[in-house]
N, C-alpha and C positions, 0 to 999 in steps of 0.2 A: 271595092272588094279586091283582095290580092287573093293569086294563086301563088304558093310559096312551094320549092322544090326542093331549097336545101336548107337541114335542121340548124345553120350555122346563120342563117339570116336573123340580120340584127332586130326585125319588129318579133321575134319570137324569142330575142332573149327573158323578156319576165314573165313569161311561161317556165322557164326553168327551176323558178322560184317558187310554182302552186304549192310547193308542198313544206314551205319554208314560212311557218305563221309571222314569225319574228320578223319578219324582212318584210311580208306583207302589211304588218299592222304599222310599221316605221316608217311604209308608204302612205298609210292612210287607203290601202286596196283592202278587198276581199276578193274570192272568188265561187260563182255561182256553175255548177257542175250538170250536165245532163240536159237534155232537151226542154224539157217541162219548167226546170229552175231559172234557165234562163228563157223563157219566154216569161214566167213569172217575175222577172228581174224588169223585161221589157214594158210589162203591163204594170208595172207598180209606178212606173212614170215620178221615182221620186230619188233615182241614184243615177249618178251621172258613169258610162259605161265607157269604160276606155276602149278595150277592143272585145270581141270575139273570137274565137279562136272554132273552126271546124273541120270536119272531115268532107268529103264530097258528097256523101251521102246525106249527112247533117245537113247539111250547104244546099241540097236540093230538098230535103223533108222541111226549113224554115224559111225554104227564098221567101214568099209573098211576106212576113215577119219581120225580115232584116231591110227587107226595101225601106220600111221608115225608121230604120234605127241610123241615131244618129251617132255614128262607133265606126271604128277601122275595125272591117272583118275578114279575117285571116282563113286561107283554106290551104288545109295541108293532108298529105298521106296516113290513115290511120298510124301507117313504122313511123314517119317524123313528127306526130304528137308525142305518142311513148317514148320514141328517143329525148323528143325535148323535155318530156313533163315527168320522166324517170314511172308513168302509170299509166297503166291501161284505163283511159277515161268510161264511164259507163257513154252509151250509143254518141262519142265523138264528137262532146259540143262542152267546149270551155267559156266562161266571158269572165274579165275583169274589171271589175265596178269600184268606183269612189266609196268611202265609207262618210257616209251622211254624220251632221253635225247632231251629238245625241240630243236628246229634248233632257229639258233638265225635270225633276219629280214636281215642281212647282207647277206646272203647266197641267199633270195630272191631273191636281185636286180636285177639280170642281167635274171631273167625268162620273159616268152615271154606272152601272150596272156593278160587274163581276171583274175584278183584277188580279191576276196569278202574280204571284211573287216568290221568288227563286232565291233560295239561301243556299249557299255554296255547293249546287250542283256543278259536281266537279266531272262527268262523263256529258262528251258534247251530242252522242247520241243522245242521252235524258233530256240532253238541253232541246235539241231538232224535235224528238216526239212530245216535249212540252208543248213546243211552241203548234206542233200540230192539233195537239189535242186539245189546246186553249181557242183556237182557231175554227175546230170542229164545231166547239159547242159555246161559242159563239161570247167565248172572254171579250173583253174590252181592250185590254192591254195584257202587257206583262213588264217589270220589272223584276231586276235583277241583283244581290248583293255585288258587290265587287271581287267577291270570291266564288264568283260564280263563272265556267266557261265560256267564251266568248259568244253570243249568239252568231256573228256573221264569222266565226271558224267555219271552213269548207264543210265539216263531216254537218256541223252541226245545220247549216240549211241542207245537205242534202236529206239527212233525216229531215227534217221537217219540211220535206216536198215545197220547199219555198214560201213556208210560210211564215219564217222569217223577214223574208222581205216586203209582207203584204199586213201586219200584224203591226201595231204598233207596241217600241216596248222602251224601255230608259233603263237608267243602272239606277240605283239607289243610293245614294250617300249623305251622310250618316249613315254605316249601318250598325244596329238595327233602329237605330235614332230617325230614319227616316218613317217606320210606322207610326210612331209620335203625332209627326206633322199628318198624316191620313187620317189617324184616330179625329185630334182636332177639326178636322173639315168633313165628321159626319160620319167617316166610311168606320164599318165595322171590320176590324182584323180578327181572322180565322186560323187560326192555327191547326191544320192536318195534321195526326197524331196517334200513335198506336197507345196514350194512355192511357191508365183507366179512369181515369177522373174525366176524359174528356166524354161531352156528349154525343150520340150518332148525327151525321149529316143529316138524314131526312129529319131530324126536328129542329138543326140550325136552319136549317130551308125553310120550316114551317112557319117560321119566325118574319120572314118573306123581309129582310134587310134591304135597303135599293141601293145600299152601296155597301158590297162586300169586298175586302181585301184577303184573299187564299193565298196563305203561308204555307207552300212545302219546302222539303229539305232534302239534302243529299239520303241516297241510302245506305242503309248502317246506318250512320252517325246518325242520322235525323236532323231536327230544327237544334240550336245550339238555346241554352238556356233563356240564354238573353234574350233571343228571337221570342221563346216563349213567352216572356215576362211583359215584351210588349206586345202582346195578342189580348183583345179582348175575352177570345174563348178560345178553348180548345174544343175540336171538332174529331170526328175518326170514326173509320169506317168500320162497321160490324162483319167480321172472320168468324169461320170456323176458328173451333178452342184448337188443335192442333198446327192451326198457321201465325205466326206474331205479328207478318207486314206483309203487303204490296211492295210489287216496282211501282216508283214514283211515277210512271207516267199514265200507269192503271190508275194507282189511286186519283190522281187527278182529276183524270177523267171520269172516274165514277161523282166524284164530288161537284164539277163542274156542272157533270149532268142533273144532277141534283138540287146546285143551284137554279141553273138556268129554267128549269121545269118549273122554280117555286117567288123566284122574282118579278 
């Protein structure tokens, strides 16, 4: 453990950089933000942590935690966090962690349950409360198109209370050529959908599938055609006539739940 005094000291320069995604992903970093994310960084035991980064206070609220961290942990003045990191951090606790080698979709195939699959959610909130809410109710995975926000972007694990890092999840490519290969190995693809041709959830559940693949989409736009065309069904949840959609990360969740009650 260092105590650091001045914001010019050189192990705090790529702190400078948290808020620069471009420079972080060209390192192969991410960063885990807040007390709770990074102790979930710690206990996930599968990303290699370059430093931490805390306040005195942080630094006394996780000593017993960091004594087995195997990481350079940096303690500085809540003024010389904010000077270096250009933001006031939520309760004073940064880490910079390795970005793990992705799992490719092939490795997927043969898993069992409920899979959320993300086409070009472009807000890394939606992406942080997916991953929470696939996490909740008890997804298997999650993949992601390639036009979809980064899952390990800052904002997007701190919404998602670190559940990105605990959740297992891949990109997808091909896409949407990558449902193909799922369809193939058994899994039924679901397409979420304010359609009218689509069915309601409680009776794709009822259906009780042991491998379901859940298709949502950016909101507005929604799922793009092609997504739809390789879906075995369309699925959607039943509104009031005066409302046309959900936030995605509602509807998800009502659907998941859905699932998960009927598998």
């Amino acid at each position: 453990m260092h105590d650091l005094t001045s914001a010019t000291d050189p192990r705090l320069a790529p702190y400078s950089r948290v808020g620069d995604a471009a420079w972080l992903l060209s390192r192969g970093l991410f960063v885990a933000e807040g007390r709770l994310v990074v102790e979930r960084l710690m206990d996930a035991k599968r990303f290699t942590i370059e430093s931490i980064l805390l306040t005195p206070a942080a630094n006394h609220a996780l000593a017993l935690r960091l004594e087995a961290v195997d990481a350079e942990v940096l303690v500085c003045s809540p003024e010389t966090m904010k000077h270096v990191t250009g933001f006031n951090f939520h309760r004073g606790c940064l880490a910079l962690a390795r970005r793990p080698p992705i799992a490719t979709i092939d490795s997927w195939l043969e898993r069992e349950g409920v899979l959320l699959a993300l086409e070009a959610v472009g807000n890394p909130d939606n992406v942080g409360g997916l991953f929470r809410t696939a996490a909740a109710f008890g997804a298997s995975g999650i993949f992601v198109s390639p036009s979809t926000a980064d899952p390990l972007y800052r904002k997007a694990i701190r919404t998602s209370m670190g559940a990105v890092l605990q959740l297992p999840w891949s990109i997808a490519e091909p896409w949407p050529g990558a449902l193909g290969m799922f369809r193939s190995h058994g899994w039924r693809v679901a397409a979420l959908t304010p359609h009218r041709d689509a069915i309601p959830i409680e009776r794709f559940a009822s259906y009780r599938h042991s491998r379901v693949v859940l298709l949502v989409g950016a909101e507005g736009a929604g799922l793009t055609d092609a997504a739809l065309a390789a879906a075995d069904d369309r699925v959607t949840i039943p509104t009031a006539a005066q409302v046309d959609s959900l936030n995605v990360t509602v509807a998800a969740g009502i659907a998941l739940h859905a699932l998960g009650t009927m598998i």
